[in-house]
matplotlib code that plots the C-alpha trace (Angstrom):
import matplotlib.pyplot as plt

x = [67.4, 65.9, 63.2, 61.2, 58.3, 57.3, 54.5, 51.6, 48.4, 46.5, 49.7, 49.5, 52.0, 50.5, 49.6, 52.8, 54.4, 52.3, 53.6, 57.1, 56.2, 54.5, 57.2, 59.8, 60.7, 58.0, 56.4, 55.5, 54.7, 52.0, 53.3, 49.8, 50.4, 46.7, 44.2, 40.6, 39.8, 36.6, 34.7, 37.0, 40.2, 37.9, 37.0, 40.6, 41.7, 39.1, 40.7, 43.9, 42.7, 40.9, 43.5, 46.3, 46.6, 45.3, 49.1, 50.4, 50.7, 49.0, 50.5, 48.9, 51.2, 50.6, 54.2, 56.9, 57.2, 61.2, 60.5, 56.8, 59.2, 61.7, 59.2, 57.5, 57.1, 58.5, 60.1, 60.0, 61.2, 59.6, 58.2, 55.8, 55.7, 52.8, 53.2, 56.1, 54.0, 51.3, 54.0, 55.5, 52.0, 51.0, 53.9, 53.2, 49.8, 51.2, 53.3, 51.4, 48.8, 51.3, 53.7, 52.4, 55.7, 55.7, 59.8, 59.7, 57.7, 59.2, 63.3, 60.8, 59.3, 63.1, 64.5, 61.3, 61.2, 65.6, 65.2, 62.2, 63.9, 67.3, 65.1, 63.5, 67.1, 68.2, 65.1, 66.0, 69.6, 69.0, 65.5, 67.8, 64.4, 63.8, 61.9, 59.6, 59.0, 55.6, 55.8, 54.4, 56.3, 55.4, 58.0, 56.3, 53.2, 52.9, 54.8, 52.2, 51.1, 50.8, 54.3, 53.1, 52.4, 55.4, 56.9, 55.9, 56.3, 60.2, 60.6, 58.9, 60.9, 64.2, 62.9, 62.4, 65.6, 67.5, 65.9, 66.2, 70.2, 70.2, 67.7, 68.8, 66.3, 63.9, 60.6, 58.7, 55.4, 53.5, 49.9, 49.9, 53.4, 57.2, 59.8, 63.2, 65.0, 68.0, 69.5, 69.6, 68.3]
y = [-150.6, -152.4, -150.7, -152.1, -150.7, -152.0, -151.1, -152.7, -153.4, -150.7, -148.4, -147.3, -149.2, -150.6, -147.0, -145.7, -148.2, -148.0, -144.0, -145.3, -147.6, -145.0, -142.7, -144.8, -146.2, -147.5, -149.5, -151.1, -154.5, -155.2, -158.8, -159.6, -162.6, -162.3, -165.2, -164.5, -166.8, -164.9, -162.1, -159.4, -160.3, -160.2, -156.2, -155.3, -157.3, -155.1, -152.1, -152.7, -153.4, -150.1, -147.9, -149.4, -147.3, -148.9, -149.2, -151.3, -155.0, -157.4, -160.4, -162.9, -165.4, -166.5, -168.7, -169.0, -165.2, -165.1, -167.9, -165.6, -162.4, -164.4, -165.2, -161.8, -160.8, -157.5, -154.2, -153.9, -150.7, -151.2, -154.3, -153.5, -156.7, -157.3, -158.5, -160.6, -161.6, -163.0, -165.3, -166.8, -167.6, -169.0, -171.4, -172.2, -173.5, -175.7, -177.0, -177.3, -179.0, -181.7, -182.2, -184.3, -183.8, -179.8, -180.1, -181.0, -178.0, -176.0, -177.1, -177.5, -173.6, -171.9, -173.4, -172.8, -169.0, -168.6, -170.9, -168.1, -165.0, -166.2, -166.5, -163.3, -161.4, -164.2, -162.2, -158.3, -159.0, -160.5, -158.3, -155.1, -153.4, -151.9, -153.9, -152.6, -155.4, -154.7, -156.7, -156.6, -156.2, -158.4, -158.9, -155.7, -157.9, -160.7, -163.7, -166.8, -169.3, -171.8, -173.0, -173.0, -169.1, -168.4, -170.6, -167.9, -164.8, -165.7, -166.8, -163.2, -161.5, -162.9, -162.8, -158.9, -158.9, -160.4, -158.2, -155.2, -156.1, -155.8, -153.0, -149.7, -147.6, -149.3, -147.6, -147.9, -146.8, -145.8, -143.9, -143.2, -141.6, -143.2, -143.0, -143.7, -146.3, -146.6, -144.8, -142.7, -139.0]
z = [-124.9, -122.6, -120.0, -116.8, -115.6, -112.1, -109.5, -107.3, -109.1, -110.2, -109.9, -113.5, -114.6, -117.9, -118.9, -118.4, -120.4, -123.1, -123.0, -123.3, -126.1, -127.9, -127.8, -129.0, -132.1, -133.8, -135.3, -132.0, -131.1, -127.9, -126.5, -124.2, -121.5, -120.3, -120.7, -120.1, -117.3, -116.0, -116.3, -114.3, -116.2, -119.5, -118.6, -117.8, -120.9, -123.0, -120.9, -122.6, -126.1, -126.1, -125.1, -127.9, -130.8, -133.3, -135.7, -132.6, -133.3, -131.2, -130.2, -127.6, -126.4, -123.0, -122.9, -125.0, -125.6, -127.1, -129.5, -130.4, -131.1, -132.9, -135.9, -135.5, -139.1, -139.9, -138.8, -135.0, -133.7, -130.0, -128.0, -125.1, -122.7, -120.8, -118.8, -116.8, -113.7, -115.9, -117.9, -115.1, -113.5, -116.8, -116.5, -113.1, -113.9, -117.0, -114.7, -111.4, -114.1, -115.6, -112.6, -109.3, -106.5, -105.1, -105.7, -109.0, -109.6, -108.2, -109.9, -113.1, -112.6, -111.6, -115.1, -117.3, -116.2, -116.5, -120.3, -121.0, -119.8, -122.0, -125.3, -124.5, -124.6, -127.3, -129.3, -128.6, -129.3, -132.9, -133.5, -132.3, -130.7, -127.7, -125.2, -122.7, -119.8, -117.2, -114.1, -110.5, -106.8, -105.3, -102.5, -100.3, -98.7, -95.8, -96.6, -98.2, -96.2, -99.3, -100.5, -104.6, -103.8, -101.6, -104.4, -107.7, -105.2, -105.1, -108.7, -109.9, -107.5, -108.9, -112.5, -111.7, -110.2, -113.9, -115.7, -113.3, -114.1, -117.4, -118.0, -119.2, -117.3, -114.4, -112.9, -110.0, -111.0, -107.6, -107.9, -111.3, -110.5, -112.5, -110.1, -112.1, -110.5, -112.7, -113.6, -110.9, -111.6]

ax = plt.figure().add_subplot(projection="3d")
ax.plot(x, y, z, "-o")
ax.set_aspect("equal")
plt.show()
């Protein structure tokens, strides 16, 4: 079974998927994305440590999160992503960091994420748990004036859009409220 949980930031989205998780099968793995890179994204980090029951395993793997799962140790009933919009910006910045021309980011960014997103499903289909995937809209604002941003903006938006195609159930998560995409109610 495979479940995405989207919203806008600060929708509620994390919470609500940590519901889900903790009402499915268990035991339950917590797949964080998140590096602490100041002091704002350290509190909201500590945010989600706190409110994790404290069975849940924790795994913190900013890249690479299908080959992470694949040597997870264990019974795995449930796997709680979060979240897809921080893995694709973590490898953007590997890249943007070891890649000079904008265009070979960019080819280099659209195969990275699809190679990712394949060992991720490569990893539910052999593990046989249920994955639960967090990720952000992004697609609703202005269109970026820098072509790096406009660049991750489209690559999130199709990454939602693969796994939005092979997900069993989708939410919108909008004010603290789940609005069930798919299937349809």
């Amino acid at each position: 079974m495979l479940t995405l949980v989207t919203g806008g930031a600060r929708s509620g989205k994390s919470a609500f998927a940590e519901r889900l998780a903790a009402a499915g099968r268990g035991p339950v793995i917590y797949l964080a994305t998140a590096r602490i890179g100041d002091d704002e994204m350290a509190h909201h980090i500590a945010e989600h440590r706190a409110r994790r029951p404290a069975e849940w395993a924790t795994i913190e793997m900013p890249m690479a999160v299908g080959s992470a799962l694949t040597m997870s140790p264990g019974a795995v009933g449930t796997v709680l992503l979060e979240d897809l919009t921080l893995l694709l910006a973590n490898i953007l910045e590997g890249l943007i960091r070891t890649t000079e021309a904008a265009s070979e980011v960019a080819d280099a960014f659209d195969q990275t994420v699809a190679l990712e997103l394949d060992k991720l499903w490569e990893a539910q289909a052999r593990g046989g748990w249920d994955l639960i995937v967090v990720t952000n809209e992004v697609g609703w604002g202005i269109v970026p004036m820098e072509a790096r941003t406009r660049l991750f903006r489209d690559t999130l938006g199709r990454a939602n859009q693969a796994t939005a195609a092979r997900a069993d159930t989708v939410y919108l998560v909008v004010a603290g409220v789940p609005l069930r995409l798919k299937p349809s109610a």
